[in-house]
C-alpha positions as CSV (number, residue, x, y, z in Angstrom):
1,X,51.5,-237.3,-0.1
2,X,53.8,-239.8,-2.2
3,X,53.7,-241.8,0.5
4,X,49.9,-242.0,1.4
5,X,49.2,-243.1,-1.9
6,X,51.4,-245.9,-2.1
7,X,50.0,-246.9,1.0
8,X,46.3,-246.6,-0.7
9,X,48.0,-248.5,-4.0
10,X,49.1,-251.1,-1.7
11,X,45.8,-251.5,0.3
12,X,43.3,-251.6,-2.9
13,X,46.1,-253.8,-4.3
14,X,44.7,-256.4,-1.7
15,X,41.5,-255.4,-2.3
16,X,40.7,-254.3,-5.5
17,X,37.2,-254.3,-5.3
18,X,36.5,-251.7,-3.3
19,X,38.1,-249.2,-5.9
20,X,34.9,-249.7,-7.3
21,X,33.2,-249.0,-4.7
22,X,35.0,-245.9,-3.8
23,X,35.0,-245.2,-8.0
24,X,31.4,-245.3,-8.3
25,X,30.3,-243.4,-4.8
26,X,32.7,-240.9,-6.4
27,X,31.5,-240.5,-9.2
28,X,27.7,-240.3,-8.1
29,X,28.7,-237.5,-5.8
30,X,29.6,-235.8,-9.0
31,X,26.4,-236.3,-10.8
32,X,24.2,-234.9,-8.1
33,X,27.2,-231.8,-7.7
34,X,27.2,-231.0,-11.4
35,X,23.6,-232.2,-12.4
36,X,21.8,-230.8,-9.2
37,X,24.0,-228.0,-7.3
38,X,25.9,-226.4,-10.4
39,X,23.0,-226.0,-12.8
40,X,21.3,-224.5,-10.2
41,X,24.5,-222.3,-9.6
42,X,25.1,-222.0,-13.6
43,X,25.4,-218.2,-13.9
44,X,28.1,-218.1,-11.4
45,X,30.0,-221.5,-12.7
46,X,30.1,-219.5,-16.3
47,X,29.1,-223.1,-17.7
48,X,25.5,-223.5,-19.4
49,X,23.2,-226.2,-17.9
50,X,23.3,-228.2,-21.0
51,X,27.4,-228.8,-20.7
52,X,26.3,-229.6,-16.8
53,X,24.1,-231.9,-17.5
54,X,26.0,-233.6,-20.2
55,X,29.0,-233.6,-17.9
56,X,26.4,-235.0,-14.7
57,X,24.8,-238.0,-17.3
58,X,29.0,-239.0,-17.9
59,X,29.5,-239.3,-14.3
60,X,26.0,-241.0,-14.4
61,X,27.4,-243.9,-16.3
62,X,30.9,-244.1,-14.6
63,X,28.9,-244.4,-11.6
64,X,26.7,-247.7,-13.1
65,X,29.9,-249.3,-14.6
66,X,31.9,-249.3,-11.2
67,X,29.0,-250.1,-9.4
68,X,28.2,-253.2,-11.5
69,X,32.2,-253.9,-11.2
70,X,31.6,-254.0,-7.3
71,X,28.4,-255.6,-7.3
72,X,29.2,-258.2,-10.6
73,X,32.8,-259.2,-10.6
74,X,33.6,-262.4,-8.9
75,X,37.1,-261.5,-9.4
76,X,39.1,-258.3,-10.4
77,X,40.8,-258.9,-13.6
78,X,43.4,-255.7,-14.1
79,X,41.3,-254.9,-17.3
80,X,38.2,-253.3,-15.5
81,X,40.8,-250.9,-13.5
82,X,42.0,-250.1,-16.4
83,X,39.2,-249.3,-18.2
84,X,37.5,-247.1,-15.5
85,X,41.2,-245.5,-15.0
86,X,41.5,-244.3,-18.6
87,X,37.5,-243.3,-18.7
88,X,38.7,-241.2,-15.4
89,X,41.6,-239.6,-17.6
90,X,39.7,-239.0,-20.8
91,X,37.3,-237.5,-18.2
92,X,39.2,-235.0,-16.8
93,X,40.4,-233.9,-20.2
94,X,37.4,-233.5,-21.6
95,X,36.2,-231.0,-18.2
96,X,39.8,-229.2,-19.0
97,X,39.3,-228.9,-22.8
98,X,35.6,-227.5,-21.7
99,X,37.2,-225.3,-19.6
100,X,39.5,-224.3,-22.1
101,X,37.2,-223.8,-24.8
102,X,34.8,-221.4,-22.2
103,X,37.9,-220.2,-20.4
104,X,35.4,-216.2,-21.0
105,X,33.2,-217.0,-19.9
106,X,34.0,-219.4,-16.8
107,X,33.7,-217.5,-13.1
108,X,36.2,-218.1,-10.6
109,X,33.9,-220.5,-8.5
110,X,33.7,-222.7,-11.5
111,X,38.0,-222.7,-11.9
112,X,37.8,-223.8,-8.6
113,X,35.7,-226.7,-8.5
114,X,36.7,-228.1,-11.4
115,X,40.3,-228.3,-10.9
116,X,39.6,-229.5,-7.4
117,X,37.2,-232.2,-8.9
118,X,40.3,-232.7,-11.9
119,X,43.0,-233.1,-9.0
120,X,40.8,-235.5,-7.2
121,X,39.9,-237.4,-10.4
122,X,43.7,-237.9,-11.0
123,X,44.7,-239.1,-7.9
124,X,41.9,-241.9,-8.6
125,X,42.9,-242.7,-12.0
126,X,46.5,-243.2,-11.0
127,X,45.8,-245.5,-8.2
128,X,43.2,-247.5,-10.0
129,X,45.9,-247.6,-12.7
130,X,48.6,-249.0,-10.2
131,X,46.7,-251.3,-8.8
132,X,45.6,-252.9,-12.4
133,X,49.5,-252.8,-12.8
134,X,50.0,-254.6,-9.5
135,X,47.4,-257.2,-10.6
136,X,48.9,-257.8,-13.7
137,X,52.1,-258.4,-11.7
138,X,50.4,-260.9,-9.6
139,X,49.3,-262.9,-12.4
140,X,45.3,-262.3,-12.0
């Protein structure tokens, strides 16, 4: 798996842009998972619709900051990785600490999507990070 990513770090590296992209399709996916198809599922998530919702409307606004990043930016200064990187991270702590806090009353379904949706998250995060490293490197 170590070396797939490195593969993706080097790819987006070239093309940094369409982390964005990726970032903010990502993160819509999310929204309409969490605000549409878990709230509706809420009883056997063990998460109320309000938390849902409030966790759908963060994805929300990831999703209009990368997008304007892809749509905006003539160039990708390592700055806007960064910040969409740590937002990621502070992201998936935030679903954890949730979890954490409602760990009684949290079914099994909900464990499961959100430390699949956690796992993805990081992967994301650490390559957008790498690549705002790489760019950093490169002098842009």
């Amino acid at each position: 798996m170590t070396k797939n990513v490195n593969a993706l770090i080097t790819k987006f590296s070239e093309q940094p842009k369409k982390l964005f992209l990726i970032d903010g399709f990502g993160a819509l996916v999310t929204a309409i998972l969490i605000g549409v198809v878990l709230t509706q599922l809420s009883s056997l998530i063990g998460l109320t619709k309000i938390i849902l919702f409030q966790l759908a409307v963060i994805a929300i606004l990831f999703a209009l900051y990368s997008f304007s990043c892809y749509l905006f930016l003539k160039q990708v200064k390592p700055v806007f990785l960064k910040i969409i990187g740590y937002a990621n991270l502070l992201y998936c702590g935030l679903t954890l600490l949730i979890l954490l806090i409602n760990c009684r009353q949290i079914q099994p379904l909900g464990y499961v999507y959100f430390f699949a949706e956690v796992v993805i998250i990081l992967i994301l995060s650490y390559i957008e990070l790498s690549v705002a490293n790489n760019l950093k490197i490169k002098g842009q």
